[in-house]
TORDO-294222 format. One line per field, with one value per residue: residue in three letters; y negated, z negated, x of N, C-alpha, C, O in turn. Coordinates in steps of 0.05 Angstrom, whole numbers, m for minus. Each point is the difference from the previous one (the first is absolute). Example, Ala and Ser with C-alpha at 12.3 -4.5 7.8 and 13.67 -1.06 7.14 Angstrom:
% TORDO-294222
resn <- ALA,SER
nc2 <- 114,m21
nc3 <- m156,27
nc1 <- 264,m28
cac2 <- m24,m24
cac3 <- 0,m1
cac1 <- m18,16
cc2 <- m24,m22
cc3 <- 0,m14
cc1 <- 18,m15
oc2 <- 0,m22
oc3 <- m13,m4
oc1 <- 21,10
//
This chain:
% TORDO-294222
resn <- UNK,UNK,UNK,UNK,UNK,UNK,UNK,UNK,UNK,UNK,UNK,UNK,UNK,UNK,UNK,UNK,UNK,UNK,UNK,UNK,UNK,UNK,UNK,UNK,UNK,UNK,UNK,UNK,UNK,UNK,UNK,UNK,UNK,UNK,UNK,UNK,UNK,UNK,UNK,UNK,UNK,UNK,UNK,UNK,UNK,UNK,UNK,UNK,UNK,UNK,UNK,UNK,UNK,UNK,UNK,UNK,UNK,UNK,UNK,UNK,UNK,UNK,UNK,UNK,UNK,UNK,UNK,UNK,UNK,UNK,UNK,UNK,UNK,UNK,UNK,UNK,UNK,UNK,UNK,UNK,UNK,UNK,UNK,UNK,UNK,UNK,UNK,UNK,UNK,UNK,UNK,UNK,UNK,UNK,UNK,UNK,UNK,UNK,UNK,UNK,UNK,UNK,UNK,UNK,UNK,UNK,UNK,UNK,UNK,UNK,UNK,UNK,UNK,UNK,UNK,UNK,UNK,UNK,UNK,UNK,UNK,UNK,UNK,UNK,UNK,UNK,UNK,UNK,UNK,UNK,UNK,UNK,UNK,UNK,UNK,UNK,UNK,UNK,UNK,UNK,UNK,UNK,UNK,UNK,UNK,UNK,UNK,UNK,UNK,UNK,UNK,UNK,UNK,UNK,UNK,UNK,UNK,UNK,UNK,UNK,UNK,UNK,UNK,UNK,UNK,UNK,UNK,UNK,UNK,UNK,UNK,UNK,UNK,UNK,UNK,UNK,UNK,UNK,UNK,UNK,UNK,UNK,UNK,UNK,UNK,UNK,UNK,UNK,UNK,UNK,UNK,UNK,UNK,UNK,UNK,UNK,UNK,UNK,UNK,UNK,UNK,UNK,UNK,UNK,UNK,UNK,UNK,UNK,UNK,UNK,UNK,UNK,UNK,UNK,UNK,UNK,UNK,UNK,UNK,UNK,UNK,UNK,UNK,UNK,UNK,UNK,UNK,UNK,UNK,UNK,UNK,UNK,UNK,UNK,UNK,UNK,UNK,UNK,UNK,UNK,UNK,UNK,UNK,UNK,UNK,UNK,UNK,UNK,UNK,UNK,UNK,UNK,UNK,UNK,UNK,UNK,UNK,UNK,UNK,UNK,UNK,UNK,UNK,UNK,UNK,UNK,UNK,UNK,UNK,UNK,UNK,UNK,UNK,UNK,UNK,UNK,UNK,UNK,UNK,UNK,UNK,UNK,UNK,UNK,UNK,UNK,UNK,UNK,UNK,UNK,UNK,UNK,UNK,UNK,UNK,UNK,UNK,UNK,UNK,UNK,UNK,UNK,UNK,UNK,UNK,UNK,UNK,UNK,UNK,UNK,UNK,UNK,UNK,UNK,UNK,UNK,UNK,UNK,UNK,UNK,UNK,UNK,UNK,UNK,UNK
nc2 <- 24,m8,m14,m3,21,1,m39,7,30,m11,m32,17,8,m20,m16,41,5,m32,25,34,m5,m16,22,4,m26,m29,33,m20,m29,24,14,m59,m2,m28,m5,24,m20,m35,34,m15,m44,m28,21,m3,m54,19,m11,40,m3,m39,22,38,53,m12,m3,23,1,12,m34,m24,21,m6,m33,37,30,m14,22,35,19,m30,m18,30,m12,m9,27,39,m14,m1,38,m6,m23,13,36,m25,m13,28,19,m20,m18,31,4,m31,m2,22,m24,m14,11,5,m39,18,25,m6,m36,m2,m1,31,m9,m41,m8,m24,m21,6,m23,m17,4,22,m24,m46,m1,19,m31,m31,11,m12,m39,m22,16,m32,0,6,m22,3,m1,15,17,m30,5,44,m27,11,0,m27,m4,1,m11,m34,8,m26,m43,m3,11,m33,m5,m32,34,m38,39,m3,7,m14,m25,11,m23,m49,1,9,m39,m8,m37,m12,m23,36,m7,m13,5,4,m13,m22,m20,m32,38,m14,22,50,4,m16,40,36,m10,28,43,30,m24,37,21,m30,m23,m39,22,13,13,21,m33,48,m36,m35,38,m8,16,31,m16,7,36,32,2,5,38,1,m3,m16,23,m21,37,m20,m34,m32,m37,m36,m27,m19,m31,m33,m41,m29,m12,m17,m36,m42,46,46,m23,12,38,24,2,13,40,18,1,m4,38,m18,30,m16,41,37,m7,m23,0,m43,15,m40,10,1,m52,m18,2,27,m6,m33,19,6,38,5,0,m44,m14,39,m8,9,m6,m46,m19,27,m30,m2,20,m25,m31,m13,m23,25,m25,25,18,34,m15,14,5,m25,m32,46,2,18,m34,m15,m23,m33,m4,17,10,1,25,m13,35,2,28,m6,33,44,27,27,31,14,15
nc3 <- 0,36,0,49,40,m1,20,42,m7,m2,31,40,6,10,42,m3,2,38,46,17,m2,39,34,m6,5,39,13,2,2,30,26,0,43,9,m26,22,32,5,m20,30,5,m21,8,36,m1,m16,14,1,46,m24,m41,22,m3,m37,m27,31,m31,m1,m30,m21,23,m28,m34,m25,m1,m19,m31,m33,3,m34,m48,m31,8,m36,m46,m5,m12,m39,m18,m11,m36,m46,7,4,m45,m41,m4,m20,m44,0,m1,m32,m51,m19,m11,m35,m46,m22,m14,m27,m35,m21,m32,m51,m21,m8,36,8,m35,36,m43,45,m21,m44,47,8,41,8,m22,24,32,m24,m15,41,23,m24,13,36,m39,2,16,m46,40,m25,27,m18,34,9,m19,m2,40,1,m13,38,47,m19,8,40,m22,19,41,m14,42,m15,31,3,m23,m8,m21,29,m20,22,48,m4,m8,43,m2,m4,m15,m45,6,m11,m37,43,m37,34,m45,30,m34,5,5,m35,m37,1,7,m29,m26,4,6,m35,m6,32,m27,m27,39,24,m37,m25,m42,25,m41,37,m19,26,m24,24,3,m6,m41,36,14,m20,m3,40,12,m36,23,m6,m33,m34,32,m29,8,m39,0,23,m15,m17,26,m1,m30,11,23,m18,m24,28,18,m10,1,29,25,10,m6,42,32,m19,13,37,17,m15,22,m38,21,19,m5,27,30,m18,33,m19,45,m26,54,m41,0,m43,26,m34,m9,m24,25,m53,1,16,55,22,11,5,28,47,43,9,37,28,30,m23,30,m29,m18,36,m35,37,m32,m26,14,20,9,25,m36,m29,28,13,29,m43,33,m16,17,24,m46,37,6,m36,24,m36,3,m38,m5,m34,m31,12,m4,m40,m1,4,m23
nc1 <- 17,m27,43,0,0,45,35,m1,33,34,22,5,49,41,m3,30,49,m8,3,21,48,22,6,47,27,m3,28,42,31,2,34,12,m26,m32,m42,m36,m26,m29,m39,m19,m28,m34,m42,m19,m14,m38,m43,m14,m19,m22,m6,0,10,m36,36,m14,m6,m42,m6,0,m29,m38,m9,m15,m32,m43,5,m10,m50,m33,m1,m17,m38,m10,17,m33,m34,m2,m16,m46,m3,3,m27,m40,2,2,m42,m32,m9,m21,m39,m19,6,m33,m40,14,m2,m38,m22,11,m13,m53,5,12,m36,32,m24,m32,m24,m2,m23,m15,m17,m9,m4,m44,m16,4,m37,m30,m17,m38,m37,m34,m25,m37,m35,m18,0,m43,39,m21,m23,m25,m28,m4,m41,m16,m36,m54,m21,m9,m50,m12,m15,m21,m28,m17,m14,m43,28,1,m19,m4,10,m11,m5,m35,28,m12,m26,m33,m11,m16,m39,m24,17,m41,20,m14,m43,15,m14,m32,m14,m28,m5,5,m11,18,m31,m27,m23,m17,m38,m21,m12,m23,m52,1,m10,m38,m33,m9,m8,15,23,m18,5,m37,10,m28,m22,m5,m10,12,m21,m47,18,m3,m43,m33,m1,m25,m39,m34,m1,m51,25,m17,m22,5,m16,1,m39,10,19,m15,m2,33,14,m34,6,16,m29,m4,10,m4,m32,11,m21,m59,m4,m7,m32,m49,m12,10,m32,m50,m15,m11,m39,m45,m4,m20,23,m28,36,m12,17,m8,m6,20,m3,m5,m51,3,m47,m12,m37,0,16,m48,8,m5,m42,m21,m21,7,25,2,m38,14,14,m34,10,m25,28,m26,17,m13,0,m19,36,m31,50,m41,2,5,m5,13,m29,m15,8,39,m32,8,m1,24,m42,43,m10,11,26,m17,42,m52,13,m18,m37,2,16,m40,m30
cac2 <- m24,m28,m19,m9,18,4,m22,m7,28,m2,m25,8,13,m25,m10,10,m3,m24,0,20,m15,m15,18,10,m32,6,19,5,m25,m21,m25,m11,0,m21,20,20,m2,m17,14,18,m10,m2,28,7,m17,1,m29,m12,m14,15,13,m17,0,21,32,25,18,9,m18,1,22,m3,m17,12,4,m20,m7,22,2,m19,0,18,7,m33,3,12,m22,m25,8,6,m30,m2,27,m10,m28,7,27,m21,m12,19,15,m27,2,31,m16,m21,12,19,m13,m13,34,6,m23,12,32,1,31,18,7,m22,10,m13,14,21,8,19,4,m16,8,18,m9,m4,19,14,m18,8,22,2,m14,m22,m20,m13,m21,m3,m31,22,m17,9,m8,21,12,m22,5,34,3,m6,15,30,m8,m10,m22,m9,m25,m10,m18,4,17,m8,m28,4,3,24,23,m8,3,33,m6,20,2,15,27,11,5,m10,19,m20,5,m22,12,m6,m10,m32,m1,16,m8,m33,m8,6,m26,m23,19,m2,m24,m16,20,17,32,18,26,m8,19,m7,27,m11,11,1,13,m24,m21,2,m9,m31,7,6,m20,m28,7,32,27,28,m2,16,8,10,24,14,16,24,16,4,20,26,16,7,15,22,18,12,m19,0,m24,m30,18,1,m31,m25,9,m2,m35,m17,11,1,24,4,m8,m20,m23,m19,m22,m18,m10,m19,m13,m27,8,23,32,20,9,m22,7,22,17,15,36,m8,m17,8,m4,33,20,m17,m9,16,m19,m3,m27,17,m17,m23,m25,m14,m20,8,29,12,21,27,29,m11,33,m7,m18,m36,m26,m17,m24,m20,m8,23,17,30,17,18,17,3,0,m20,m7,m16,m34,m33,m4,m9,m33
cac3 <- 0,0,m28,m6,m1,m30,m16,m3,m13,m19,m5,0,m24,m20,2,m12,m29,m4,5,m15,m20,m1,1,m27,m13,0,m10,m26,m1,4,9,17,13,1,m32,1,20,m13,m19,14,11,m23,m10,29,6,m26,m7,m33,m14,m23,15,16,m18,m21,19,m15,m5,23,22,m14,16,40,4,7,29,14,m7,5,22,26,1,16,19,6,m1,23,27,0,5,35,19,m2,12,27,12,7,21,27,2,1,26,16,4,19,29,17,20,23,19,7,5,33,26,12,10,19,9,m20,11,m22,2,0,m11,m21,m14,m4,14,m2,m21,13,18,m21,m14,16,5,m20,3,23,m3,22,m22,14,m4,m1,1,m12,m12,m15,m13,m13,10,m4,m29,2,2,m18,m16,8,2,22,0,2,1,3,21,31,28,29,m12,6,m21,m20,19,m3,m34,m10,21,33,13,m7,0,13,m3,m19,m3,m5,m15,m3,0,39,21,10,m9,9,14,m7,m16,18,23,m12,m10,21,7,m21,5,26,1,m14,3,m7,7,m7,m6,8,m9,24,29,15,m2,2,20,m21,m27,10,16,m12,m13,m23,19,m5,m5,m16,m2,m17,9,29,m15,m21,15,18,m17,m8,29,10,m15,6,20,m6,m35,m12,8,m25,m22,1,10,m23,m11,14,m6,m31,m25,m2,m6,21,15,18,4,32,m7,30,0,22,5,5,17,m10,m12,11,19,21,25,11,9,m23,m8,m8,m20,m21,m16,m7,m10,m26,m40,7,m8,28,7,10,20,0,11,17,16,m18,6,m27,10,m16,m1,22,10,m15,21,0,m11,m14,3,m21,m1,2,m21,m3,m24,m11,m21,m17,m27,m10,0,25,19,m17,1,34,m9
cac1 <- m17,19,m4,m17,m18,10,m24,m30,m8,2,m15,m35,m8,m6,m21,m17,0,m10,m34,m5,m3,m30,m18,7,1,m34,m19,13,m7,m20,5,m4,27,31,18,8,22,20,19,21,31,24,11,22,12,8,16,m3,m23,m16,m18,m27,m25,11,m3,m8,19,11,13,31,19,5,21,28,6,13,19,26,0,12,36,m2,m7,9,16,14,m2,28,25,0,1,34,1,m12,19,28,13,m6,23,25,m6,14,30,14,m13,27,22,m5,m3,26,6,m5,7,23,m3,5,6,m26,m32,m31,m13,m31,m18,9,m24,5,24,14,3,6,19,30,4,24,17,19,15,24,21,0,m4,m18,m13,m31,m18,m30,m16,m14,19,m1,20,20,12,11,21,23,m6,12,27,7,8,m29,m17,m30,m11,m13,19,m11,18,32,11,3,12,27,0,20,16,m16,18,22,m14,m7,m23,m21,m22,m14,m25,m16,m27,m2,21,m3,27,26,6,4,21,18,19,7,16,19,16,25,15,m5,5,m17,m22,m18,m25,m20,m25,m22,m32,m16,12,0,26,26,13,5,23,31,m3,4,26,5,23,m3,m30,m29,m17,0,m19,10,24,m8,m15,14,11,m24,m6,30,8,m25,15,39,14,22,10,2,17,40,13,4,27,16,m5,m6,7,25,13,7,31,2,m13,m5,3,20,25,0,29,18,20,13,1,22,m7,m4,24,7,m25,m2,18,25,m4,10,m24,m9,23,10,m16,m20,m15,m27,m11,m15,m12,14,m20,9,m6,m21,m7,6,3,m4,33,22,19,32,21,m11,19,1,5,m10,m25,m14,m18,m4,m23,18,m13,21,m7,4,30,16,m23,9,31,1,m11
cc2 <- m25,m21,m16,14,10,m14,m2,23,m15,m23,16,27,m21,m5,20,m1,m16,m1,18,m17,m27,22,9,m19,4,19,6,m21,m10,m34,1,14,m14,5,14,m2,m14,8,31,m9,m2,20,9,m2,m8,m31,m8,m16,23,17,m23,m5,22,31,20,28,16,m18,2,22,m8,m16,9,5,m21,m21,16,1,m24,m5,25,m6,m35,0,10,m13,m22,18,15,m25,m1,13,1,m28,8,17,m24,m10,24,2,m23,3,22,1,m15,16,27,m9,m10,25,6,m15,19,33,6,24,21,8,m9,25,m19,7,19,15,34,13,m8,24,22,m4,3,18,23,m7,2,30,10,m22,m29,m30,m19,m27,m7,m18,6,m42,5,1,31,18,m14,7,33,1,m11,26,34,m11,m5,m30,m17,m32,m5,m23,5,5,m20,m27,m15,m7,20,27,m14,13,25,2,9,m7,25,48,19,16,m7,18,m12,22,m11,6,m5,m4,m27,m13,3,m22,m23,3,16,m22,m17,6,m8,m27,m12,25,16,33,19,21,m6,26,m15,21,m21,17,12,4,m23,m23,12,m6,m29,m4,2,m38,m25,9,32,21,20,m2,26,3,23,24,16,21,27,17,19,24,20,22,22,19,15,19,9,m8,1,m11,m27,0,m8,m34,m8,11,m13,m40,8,22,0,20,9,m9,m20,m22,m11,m29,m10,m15,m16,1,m21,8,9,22,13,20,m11,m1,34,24,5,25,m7,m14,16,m1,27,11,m11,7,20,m14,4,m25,12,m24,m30,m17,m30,m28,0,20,20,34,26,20,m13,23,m9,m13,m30,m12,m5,m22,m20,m5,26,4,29,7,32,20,15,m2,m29,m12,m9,m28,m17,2,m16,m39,m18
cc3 <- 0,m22,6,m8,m41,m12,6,m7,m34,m9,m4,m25,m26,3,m2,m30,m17,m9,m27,m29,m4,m5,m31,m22,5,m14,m23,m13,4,8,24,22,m4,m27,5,22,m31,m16,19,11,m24,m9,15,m1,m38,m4,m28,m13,m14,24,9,m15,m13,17,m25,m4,33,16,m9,4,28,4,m1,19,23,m2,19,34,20,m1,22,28,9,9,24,20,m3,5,28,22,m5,16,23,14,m11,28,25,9,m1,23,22,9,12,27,14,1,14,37,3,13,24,26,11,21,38,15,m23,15,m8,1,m3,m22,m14,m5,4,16,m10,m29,7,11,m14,m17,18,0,m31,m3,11,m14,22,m13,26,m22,m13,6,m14,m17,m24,m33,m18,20,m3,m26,3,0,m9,m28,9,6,33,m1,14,m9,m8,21,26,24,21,m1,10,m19,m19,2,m2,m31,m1,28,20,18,4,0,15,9,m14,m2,m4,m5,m7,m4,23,26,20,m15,9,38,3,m17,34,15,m20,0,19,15,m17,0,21,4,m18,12,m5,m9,m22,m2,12,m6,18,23,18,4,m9,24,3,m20,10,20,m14,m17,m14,22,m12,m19,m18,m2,m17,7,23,m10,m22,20,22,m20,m12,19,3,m28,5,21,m5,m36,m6,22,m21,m22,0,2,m22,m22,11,m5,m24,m18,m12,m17,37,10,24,5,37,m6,25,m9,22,3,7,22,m16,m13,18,25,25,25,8,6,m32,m11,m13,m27,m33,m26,m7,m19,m24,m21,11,6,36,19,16,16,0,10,18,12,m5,13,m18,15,m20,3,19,12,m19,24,m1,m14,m25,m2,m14,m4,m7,m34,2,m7,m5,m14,m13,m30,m7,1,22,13,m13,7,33,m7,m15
cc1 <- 18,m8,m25,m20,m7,m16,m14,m17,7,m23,m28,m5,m6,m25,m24,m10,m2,m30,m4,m2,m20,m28,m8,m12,m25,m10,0,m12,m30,3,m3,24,19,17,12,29,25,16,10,29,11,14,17,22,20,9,m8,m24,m13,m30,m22,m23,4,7,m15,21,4,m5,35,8,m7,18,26,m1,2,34,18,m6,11,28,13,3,12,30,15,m8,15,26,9,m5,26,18,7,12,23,3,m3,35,19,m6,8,29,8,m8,18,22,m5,m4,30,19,m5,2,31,2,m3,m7,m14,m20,m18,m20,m25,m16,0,m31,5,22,15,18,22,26,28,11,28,25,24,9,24,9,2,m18,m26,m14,m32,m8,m24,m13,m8,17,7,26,23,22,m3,29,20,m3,22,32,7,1,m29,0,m25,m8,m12,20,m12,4,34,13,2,22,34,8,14,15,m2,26,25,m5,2,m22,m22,m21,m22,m23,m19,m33,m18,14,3,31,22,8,10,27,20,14,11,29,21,13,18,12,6,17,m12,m9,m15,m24,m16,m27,m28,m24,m18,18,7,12,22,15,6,20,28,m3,25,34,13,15,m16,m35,m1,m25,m12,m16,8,22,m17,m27,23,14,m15,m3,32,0,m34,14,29,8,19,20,13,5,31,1,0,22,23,m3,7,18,34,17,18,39,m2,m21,0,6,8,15,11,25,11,28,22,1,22,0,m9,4,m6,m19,m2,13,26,5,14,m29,m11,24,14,m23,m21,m28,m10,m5,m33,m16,25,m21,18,m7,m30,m10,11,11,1,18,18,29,25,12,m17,14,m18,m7,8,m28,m17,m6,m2,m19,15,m8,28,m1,14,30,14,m9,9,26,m1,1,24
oc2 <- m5,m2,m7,m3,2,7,m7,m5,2,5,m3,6,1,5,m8,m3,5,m9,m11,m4,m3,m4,2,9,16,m6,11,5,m16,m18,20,7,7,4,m2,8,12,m8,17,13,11,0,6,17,m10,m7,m22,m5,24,m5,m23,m20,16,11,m6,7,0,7,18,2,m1,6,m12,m12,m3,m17,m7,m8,1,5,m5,4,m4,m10,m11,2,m9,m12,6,3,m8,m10,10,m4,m10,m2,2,4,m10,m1,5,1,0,12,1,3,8,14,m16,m3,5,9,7,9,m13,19,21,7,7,18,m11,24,20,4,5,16,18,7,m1,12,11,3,11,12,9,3,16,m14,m12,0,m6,m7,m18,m20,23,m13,m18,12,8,7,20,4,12,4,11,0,18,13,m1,m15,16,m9,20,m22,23,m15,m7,m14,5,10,2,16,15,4,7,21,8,18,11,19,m11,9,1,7,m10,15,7,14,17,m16,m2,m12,m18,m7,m2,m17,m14,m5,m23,m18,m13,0,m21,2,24,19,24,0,m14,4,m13,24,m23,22,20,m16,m6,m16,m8,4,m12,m23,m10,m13,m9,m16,9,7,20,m12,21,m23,21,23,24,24,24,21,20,23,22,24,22,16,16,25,22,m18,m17,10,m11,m22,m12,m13,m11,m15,m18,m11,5,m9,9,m3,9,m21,m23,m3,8,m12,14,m13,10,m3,m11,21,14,10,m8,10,12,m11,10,m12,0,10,15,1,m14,4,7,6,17,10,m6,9,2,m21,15,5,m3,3,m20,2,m18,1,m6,19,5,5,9,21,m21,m7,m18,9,5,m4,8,0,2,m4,13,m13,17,m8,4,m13,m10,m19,m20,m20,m21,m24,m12,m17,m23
oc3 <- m16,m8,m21,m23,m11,m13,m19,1,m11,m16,m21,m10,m14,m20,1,m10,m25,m20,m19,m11,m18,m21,m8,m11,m15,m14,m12,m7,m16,m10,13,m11,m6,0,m6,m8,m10,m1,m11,1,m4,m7,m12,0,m3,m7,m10,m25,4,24,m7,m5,8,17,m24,22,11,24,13,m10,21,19,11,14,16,17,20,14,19,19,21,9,23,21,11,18,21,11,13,25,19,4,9,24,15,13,20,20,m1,14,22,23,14,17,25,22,16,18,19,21,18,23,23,15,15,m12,m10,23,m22,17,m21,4,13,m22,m2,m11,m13,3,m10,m10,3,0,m9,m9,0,m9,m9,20,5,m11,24,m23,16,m11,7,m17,m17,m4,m6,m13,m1,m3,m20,m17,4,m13,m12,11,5,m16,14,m21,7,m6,8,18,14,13,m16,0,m17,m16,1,m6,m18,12,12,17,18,m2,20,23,m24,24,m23,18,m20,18,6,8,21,10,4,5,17,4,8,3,8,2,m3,16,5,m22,m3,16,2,24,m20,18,m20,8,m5,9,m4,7,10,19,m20,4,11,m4,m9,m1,10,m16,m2,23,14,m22,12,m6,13,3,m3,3,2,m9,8,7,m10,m2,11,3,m18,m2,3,m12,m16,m5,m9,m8,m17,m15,m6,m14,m16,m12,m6,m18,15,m14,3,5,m2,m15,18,m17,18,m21,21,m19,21,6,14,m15,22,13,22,3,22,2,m17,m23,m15,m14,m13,m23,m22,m24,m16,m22,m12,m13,20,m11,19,15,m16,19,m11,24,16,m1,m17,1,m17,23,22,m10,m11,m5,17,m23,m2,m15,m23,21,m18,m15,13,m20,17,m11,15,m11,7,14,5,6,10,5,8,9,m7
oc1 <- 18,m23,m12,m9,m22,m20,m14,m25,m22,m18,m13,m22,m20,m13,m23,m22,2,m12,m13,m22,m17,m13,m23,m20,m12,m19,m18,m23,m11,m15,m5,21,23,25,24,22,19,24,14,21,21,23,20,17,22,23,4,m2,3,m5,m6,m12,17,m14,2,10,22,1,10,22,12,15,18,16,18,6,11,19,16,14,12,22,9,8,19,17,8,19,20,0,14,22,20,3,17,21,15,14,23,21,11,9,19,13,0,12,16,9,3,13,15,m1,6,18,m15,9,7,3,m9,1,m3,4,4,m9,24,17,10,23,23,19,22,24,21,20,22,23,17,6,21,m22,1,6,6,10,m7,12,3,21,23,20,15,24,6,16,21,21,12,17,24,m11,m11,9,m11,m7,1,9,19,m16,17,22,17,10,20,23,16,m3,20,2,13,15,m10,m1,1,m3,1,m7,m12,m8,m16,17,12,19,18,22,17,17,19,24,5,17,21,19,12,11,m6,m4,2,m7,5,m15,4,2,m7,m5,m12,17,22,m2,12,24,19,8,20,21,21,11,23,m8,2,0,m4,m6,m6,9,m2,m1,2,m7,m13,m1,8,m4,m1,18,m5,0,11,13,9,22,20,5,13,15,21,13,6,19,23,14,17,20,23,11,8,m19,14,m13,9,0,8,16,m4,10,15,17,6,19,2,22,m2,m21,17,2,13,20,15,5,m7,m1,5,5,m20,m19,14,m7,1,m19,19,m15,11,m3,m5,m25,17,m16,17,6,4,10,3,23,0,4,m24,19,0,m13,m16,18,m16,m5,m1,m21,19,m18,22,6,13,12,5,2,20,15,m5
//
């Protein structure tokens, strides 16, 4: 429960117990409301004036209770308005230099949106050890994920300022989660003009604007339903396919793995056939596709070059794929 949410749960329990005691005083008493209100605040509030009007003996326990319940209940709401403006101001000062941290951060991953994907995203992402970003409006998510210790803003991703706030310059990658894709698309073209080599993925709700999505900038469209209808379908027909692949991806009992491997002009192999290259016979490692110029060549022969640029798609045990990087 967020601190506001706290106090104003607390203020309206006070003001139950208000009524209740006015209520009391009447029945007890036989007095006027306003008596009755008047000797509930003195009593509360304990400022020391004489009674209102004579008490009767179990008027004088009720007055204990009114006493013990409101201090009670008065108390811990002053110490939670204290609570609430020390953590404001801690959160101020640790607010400036976190924003100062991430202005510095280089060759990360923003993340759009901390809602159920988003949640998800990251949780990976910190898994693999890959340093990222949050943009998340929403103040309750907000305060999740600081909670899960990510690094996180409270602002309007669809903002250029917001997007200067976690250095959309400096990024390699932006992930946009956004609760609309009116959003996703607007924060994309925002993305892509204060970044033109960015990666851009993005998630589209509606089928219908993913072509809109790749239009205005996104290299790479999600579609959640299409995707989880497609894997239902693919494990109705091939389960133990889909079985090996999410082993082989997510599980980290699995030895090998599928990974790519972009060539620069000083990878070692660069120039040469894959028979020559040393990738099978050095790290026992597969090349089972290459992505060329944005074509995607399937079982490539052992007399296929190498290129610059060229995108391995590789298969091999974990150890070796990392020693390649």
């Amino acid at each position: 429960m967020s601190n506001t949410k706290k106090i104003l749960t607390l203020f309206s329990i006070l003001t139950i117990i208000i009524c209740i005691d006015v209520i009391g005083y009447m029945l007890i008493e036989k007095v006027k409301l306003l008596d009755a209100l008047f000797m509930t605040f003195i009593s509360i509030t304990t400022v020391g004036y004489s009674e209102v009007f004579p008490l009767t003996e179990p008027g004088r326990l009720f007055t204990i209770w009114v006493i013990l319940s409101g201090l009670s209940i008065f108390f811990y709401i002053v110490g939670t308005l204290a609570e609430s403006t020390f953590e404001g101001n801690i959160r101020r000062i640790l607010g400036r230099r976190k924003m100062e941290m991430l202005k510095k951060m280089k060759n990360h991953v923003i993340v759009a949106g901390f809602g159920v994907m988003g949640e998800h995203v990251c949780r990976l992402l910190q898994q693999k050890k890959i340093k990222f970003i949050i943009i998340e409006n929403n103040s309750e998510r907000f305060a999740a994920a600081e909670e899960e210790g990510y690094n996180v803003i409270l602002d309007d991703a669809t903002t250029e300022d917001a997007l200067r706030k976690v250095s959309v310059d400096c990024a390699t990658t932006f992930v946009s989660l956004l609760a609309s894709d009116a959003d996703n698309i607007f924060t994309v073209m925002a993305v892509r003009e204060l970044n033109s080599s960015i990666c851009i993925i993005s998630r589209a709700l509606d089928i219908t604007n993913e072509k809109r999505l790749y239009k205005v900038g996104a290299n790479r469209v999600v579609t959640p339903y299409e995707l989880g209808s497609r894997r239902i379908v693919n494990t109705v027909l091939r389960p133990n396919v889909v079985e090996f692949m999410d082993l082989m991806i997510a599980s980290p009992k699995m030895s090998l793995s599928i990974e790519e491997l972009t060539i620069q002009e000083d990878t070692p192999f660069v120039g040469k056939k894959i028979r020559d290259s040393g990738l099978r016979q050095n790290f026992n490692i597969i090349v089972i596709a290459i992505k060329r110029k944005g074509e995607m060549l399937f079982n490539p022969s052992p007399e296929q070059e190498i290129l610059e640029d060229d995108i391995l798609i590789i298969v091999g045990e974990k150890e070796k794929l990392l020693s390649l990087y």
